[in-house]
C-alpha positions in Angstrom: 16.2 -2.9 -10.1 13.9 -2.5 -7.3 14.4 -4.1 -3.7 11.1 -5.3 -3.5 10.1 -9.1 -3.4 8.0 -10.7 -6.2 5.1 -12.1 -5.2 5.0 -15.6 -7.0 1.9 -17.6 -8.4 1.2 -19.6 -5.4 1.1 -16.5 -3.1 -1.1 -14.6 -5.9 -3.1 -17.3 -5.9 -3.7 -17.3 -2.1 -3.4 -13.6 -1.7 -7.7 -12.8 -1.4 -8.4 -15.7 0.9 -4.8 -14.8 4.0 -6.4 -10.8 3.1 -9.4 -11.5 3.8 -9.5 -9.3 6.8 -8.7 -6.6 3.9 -12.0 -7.1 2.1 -14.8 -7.0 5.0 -17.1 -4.0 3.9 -15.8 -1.9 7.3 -12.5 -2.1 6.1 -12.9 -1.8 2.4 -15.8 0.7 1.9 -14.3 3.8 3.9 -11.5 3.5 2.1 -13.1 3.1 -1.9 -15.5 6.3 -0.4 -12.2 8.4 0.2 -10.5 7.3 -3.0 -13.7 8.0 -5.0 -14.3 11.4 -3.8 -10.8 12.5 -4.0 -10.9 11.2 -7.5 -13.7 13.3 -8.5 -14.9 12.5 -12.6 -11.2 12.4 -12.7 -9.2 9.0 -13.3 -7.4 6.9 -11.0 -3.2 5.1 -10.9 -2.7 2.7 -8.2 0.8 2.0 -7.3 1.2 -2.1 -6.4 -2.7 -2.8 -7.4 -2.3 -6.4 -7.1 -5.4 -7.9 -7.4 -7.9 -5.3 -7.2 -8.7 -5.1 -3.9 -9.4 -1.7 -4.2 -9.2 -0.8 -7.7 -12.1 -3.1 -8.4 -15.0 -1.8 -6.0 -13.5 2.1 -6.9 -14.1 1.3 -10.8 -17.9 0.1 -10.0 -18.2 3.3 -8.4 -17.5 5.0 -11.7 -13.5 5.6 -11.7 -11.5 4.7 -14.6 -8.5 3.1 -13.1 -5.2 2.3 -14.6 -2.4 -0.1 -12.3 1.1 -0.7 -11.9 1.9 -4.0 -10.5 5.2 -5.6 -9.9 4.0 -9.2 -9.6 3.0 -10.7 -13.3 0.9 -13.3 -11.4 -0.7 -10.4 -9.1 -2.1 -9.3 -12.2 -2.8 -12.7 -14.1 -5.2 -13.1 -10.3 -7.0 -9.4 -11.2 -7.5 -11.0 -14.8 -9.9 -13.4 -13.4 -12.0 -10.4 -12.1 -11.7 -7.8 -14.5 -9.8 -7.7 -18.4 -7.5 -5.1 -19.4 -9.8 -3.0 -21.1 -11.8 -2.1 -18.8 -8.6 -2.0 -16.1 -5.6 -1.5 -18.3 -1.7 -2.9 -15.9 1.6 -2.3 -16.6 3.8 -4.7 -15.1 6.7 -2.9 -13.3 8.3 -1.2 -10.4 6.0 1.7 -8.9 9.2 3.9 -8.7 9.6 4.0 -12.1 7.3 2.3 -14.8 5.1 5.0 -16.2 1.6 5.2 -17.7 -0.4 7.2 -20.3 -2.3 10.3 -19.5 -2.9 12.2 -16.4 -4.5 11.1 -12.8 -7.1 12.9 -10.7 -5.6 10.6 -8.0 -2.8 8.4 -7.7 -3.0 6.2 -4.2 -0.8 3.5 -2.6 -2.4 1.6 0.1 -2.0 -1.2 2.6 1.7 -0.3 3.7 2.8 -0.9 0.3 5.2 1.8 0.5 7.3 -0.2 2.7 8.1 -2.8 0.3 10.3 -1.0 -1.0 13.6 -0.9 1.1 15.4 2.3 -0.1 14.7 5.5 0.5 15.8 6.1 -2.9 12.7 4.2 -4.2 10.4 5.8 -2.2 11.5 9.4 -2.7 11.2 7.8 -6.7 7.6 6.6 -5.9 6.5 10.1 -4.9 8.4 11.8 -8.1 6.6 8.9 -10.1 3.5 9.5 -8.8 3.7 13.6 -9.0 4.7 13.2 -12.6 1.1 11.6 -13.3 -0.9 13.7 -11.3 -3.0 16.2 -13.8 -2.2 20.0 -11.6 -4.1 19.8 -8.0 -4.2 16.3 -8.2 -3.8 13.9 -5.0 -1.2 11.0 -3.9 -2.9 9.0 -1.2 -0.7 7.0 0.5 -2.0 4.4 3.8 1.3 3.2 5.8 1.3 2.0 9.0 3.7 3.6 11.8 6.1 1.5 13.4 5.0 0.0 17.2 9.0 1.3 18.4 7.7 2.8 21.6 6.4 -1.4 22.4 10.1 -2.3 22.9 12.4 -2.3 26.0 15.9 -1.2 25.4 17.5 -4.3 23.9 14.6 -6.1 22.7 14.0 -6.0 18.8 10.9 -7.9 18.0 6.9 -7.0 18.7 3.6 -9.2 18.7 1.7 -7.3 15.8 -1.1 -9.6 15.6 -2.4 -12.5 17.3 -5.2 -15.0 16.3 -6.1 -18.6 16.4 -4.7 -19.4 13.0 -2.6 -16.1 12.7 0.0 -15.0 14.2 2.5 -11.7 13.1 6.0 -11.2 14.9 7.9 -8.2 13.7 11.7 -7.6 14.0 13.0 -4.4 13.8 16.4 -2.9 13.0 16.4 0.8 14.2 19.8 2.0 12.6 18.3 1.1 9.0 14.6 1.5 9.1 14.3 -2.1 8.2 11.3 -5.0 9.2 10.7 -8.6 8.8 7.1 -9.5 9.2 7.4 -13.1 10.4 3.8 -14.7 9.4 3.2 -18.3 11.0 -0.7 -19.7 9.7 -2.4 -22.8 10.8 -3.2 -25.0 8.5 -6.7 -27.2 7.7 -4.4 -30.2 8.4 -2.9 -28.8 11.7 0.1 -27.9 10.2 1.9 -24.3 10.5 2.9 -22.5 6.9 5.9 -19.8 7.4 6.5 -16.5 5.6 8.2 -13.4 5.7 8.1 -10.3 4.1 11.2 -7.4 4.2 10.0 -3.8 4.7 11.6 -0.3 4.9 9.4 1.7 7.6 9.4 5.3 7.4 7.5 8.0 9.2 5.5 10.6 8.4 7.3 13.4 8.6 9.7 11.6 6.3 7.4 11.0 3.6 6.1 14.7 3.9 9.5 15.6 2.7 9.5 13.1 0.0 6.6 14.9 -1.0 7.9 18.3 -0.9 10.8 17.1 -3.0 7.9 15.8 -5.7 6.2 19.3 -5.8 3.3 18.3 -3.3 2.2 19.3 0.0 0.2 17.6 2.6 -3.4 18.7 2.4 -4.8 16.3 4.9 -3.9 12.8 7.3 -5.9 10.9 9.2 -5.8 8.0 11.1 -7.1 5.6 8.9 -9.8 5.7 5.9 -12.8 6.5 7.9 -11.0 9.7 8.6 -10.6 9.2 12.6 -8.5 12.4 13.7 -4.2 11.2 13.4 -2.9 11.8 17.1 0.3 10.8 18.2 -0.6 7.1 19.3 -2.1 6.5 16.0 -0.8 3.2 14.9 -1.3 3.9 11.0 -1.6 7.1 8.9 -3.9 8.3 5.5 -2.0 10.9 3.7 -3.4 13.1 0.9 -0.9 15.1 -1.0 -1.9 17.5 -3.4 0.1 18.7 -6.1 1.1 22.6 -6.9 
């Protein structure tokens, strides 16, 4: 069984409008530009496509695309957007649930990853994704890298984002690679709503080995989807593998 949480239908079905951020045209079009040229006239898998966010805008750009999505009610939101024939979803774990046919491209983006909190799953996730990649094909992955160097010695928590109806508190345990993302939202009616979501973090030179282990080697990283150059105070990461 996999250690990642289930979205349910009332977080599906609120999941566009808290991500909106997500969908803004300077955020979403570098990264449909990357995906599609990667992808070539080849096809597309996403890993944890939820509702589409990217798949959708990537398939109007001429990309056949094919999900796997653990949340059932993830993809009953994509329904309402696009039918299974023309976007065909397994519902399953990315580590293991498998697809027809071979992938130009298989991606994973918007610290997905991380909700998985093994590294057995995620070293499983980069097998899964090699073993639908056609030969030469490319895993993209977009994770963010952990804000570690923010905290004192003894303090465990770190301000990730701070608006006037948003605000993102992340605890950290260092031994085990492990995050809570504490979300607190204002409300219309002035009340706050609470949520959490559990994360593994890893780093990139750990997932470069997971890759290795999958028969892929890291052909390119940036610092985000508009391909700024990755330095050491990047605070997230676009990895392309390519397979042998």
């Amino acid at each position: 069984m996999t250690s990642s949480e289930v979205w349910d239908a009332e977080t599906a079905r609120r999941y566009d409008d808290d991500s909106a951020e997500m969908f803004a045209p300077d955020v979403l079009d570098p990264a449909v530009d990357l995906l599609a040229g990667l992808a070539g006239d080849g096809a597309a898998l996403e890993l944890a496509i939820g509702t589409g966010r990217v798949a959708v805008p990537l398939a109007a750009r001429g990309v056949p695309v094919t999900g796997i999505e653990l949340s059932a009610p993830m993809v009953a939101e994509l329904r309402r957007k696009v039918d299974e024939a023309t976007m065909p979803v397994s519902v399953g774990d990315m580590a293991t649930t498998t697809v027809e046919g071979e992938f130009a491209l298989v991606y994973l983006v918007w610290n997905s990853l991380s909700n998985l909190r093994t590294q057995a799953e995620q070293v499983a996730t980069f097998r899964n994704a090699a073993g639908h990649l056609s030969p030469g094909g490319r895993f993209v992955v977009e994770l963010w890298i952990p804000p570690v160097r923010r905290m004192p010695p003894g303090q465990h928590a770190v301000p990730m984002s701070v608006s006037e109806d948003h605000l993102v508190l992340d605890t950290y345990d260092l031994l085990t690679q492990q995050c809570t993302s504490h979300h607190y939202r204002q409300q219309p009616d002035g009340t706050t709503r609470y949520g959490a979501g559990h994360f593994r973090y890893a780093w990139p030179s750990e997932l470069d080995l997971m890759a290795q282990l999958a028969g892929m080697e890291l052909e390119a990283r940036y610092a985000d989807f508009a391909r700024r150059p990755f330095t050491a105070d990047s605070e997230s990461h676009v990895s392309v593998w390519r397979k042998a």
